[in-house]
C-alpha positions in Angstrom: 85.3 -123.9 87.3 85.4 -120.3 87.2 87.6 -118.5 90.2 85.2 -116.0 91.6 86.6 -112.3 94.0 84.4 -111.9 96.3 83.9 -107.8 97.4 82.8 -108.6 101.0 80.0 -106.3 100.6 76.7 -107.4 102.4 74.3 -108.0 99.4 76.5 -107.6 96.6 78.5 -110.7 96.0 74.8 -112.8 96.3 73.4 -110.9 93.2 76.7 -111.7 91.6 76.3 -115.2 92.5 79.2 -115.2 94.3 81.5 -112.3 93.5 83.7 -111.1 90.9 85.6 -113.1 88.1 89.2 -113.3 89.5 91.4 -111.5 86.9 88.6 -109.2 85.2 88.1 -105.4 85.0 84.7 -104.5 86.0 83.5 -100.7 85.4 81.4 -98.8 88.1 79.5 -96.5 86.6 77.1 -93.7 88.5 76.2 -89.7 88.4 77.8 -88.0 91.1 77.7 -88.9 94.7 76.4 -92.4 93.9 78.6 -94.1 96.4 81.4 -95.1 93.5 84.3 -94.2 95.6 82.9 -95.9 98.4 82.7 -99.4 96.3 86.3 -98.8 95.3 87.3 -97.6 98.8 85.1 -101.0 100.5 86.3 -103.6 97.8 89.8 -103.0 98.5 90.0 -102.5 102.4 87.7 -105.8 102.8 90.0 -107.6 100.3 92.8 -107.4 103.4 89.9 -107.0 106.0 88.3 -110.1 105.3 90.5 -112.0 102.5 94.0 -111.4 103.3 94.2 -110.2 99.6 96.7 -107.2 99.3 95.2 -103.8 96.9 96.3 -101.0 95.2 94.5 -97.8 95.2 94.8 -95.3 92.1 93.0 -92.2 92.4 93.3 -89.7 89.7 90.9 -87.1 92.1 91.8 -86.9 95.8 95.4 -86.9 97.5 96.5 -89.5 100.1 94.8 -87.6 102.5 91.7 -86.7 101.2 91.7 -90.8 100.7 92.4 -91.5 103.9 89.8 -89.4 105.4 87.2 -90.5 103.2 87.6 -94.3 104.1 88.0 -93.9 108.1 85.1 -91.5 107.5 83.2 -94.6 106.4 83.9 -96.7 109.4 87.3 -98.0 107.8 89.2 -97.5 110.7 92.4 -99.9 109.6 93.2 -97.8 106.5 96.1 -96.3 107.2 97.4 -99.1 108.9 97.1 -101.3 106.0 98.7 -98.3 103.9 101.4 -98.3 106.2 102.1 -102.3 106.6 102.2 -102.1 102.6 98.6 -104.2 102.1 97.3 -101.3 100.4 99.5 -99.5 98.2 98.3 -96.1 97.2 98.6 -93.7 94.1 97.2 -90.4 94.4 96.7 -87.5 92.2 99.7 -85.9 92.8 101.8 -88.7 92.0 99.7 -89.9 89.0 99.6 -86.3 87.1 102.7 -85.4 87.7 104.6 -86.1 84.3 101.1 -85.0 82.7 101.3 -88.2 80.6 100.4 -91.9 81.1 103.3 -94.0 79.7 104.9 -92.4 82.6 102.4 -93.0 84.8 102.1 -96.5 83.9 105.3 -97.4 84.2 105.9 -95.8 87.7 102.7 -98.5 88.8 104.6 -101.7 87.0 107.0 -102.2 89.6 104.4 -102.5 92.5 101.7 -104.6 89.9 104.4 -106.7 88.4 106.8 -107.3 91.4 104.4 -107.8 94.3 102.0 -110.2 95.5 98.5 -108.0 94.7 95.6 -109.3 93.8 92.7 -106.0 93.5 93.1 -102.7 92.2 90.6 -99.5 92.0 91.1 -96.7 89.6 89.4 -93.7 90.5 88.4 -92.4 87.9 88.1 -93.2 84.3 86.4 -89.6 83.9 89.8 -88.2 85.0 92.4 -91.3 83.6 91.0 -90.1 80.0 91.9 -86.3 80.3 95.8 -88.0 79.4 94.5 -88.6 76.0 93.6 -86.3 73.1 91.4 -88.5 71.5 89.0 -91.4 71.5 91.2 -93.9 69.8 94.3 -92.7 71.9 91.9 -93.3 74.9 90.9 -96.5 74.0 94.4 -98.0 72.9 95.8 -97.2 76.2 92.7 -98.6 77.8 93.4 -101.8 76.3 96.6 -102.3 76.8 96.1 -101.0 80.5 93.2 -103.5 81.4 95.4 -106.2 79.5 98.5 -105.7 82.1 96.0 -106.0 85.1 94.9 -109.3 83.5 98.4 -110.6 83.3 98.9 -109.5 86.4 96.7 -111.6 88.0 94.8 -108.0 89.2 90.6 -108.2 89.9 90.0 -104.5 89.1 87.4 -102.0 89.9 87.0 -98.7 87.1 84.6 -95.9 88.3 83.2 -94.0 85.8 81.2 -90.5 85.7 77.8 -91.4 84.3 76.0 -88.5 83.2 72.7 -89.5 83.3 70.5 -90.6 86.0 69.8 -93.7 83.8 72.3 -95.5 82.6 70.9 -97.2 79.5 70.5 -93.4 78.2 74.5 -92.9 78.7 76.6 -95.8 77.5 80.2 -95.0 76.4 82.6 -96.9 75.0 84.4 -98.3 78.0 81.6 -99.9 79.2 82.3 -102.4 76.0 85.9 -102.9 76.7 85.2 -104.2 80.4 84.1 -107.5 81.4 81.3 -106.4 83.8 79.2 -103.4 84.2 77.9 -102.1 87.6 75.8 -99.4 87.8 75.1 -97.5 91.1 71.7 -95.2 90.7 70.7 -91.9 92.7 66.8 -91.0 92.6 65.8 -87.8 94.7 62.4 -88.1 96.7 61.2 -85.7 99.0 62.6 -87.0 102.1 66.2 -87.6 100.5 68.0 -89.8 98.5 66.7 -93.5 97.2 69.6 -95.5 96.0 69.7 -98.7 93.8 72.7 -101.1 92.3 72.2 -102.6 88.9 74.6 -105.5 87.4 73.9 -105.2 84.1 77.0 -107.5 82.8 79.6 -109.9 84.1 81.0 -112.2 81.1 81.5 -115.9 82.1 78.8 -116.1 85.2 75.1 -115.7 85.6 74.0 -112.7 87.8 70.9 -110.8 88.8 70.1 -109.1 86.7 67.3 -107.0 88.6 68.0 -103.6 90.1 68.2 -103.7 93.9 68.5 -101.4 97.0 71.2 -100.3 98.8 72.3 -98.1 101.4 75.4 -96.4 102.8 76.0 -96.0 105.9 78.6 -96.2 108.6 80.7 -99.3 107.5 79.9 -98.8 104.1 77.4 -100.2 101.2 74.8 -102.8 102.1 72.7 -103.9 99.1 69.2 -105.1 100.0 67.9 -108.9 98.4 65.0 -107.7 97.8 64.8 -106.7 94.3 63.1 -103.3 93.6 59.9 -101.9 91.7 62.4 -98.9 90.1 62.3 -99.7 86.2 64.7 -98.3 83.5 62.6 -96.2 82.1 64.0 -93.4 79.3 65.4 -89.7 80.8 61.7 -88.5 78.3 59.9 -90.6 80.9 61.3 -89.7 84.1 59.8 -87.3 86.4 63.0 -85.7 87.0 
């Protein structure tokens, strides 16, 4: 029987047929202002929220602040009180790039992963984690062994990536192989605005829909609709925009 996290988002956890495998890393992946940070931000809050399930926060981007302001922004009103009470346990940029080098980094988070009872974790981002490396293989060493502490730490992880394209099967990187799921959020401009989709394109050890679907976010965070949506993966060559 496999152990399943749920995210407490409305729409999500039924086209993953439940939620999340306990103990897996799964990547995020979207262009900017796809609603990543949100999912990161919504995943961990509802974990105390709705699951009494403690997270940790790591944000190579935003300060403590910024962070804090972007989630009560949202409609997460009990942030900082879970920061506070120790629930959520946050790392921001200014802690996490301050030796300028991740063995460092790593082993100021090994105290709070290895010595207290949490089970999520969100890093934001990967786009930003791998400016500590100077190469691909350096990156994806430290990737490994990274995502292979979290696992025996009991940790259900979150990565957001920076996707370039505006579809993903046009932009796939190397990360998205070392993972156990891949969750892609998509942007499309019309003329009125915005049209936003979320596609689960692979969770190891489950069965998932595997159809893109709508979503929203709005006050209170990302609601993704059953319905599954016309939008096809076509190439960038065949894309209007």
């Amino acid at each position: 029987m496999i152990e399943l996290t749920k995210t407490g988002i409305d729409g999500l956890d039924q086209i993953l047929n439940g939620g999340i495998v306990t103990n897996s890393t799964t990547l995020v992946s979207g262009n900017p202002g796809a609603g990543k940070s949100i999912l990161g931000l919504q995943y961990v809050y509802n974990g105390v929220k709705m699951f009494d399930e403690k997270g940790i926060y790591l944000s190579f981007e935003e300060n403590e602040q910024d962070i804090r302001e972007a989630a009560e922004s949202i409609g997460f009103d009990d942030w900082q009180a879970f920061v506070d009470s120790g629930d959520i346990k946050v790392y921001d940029k200014q802690v996490l790039l301050r030796e300028n080098d991740f063995t460092s980094s790593l082993d100021l988070l090994l105290d709070d992963i290895q010595g207290e009872d949490y089970q999520r974790l969100v890093l934001d981002s990967l786009t930003m984690f791998q400016l500590f490396f100077e190469n691909e293989q350096e990156k994806r060493t430290y990737l490994l062994k990274f995502t292979d502490i979290l696992r025996q730490n009991e940790l259900t992880t979150l990565m957001t990536n920076e996707q370039g394209a505006v579809f993903p099967d046009t932009d796939i990187g190397l990360e998205n192989y070392l993972t156990d799921g891949n969750i892609y959020l998509i942007q499309t401009p019309t003329e009125s605005g915005v049209n936003r989709y979320v596609w689960v394109a692979k969770m190891r050890k489950q069965n998932i829909e595997t159809d893109i679907f709508p979503m929203e976010i709005e006050h209170g965070g990302i609601t993704v609709h059953e319905n599954a949506s016309a939008f096809s993966m076509m190439s960038e060559d065949d894309s209007p925009i």
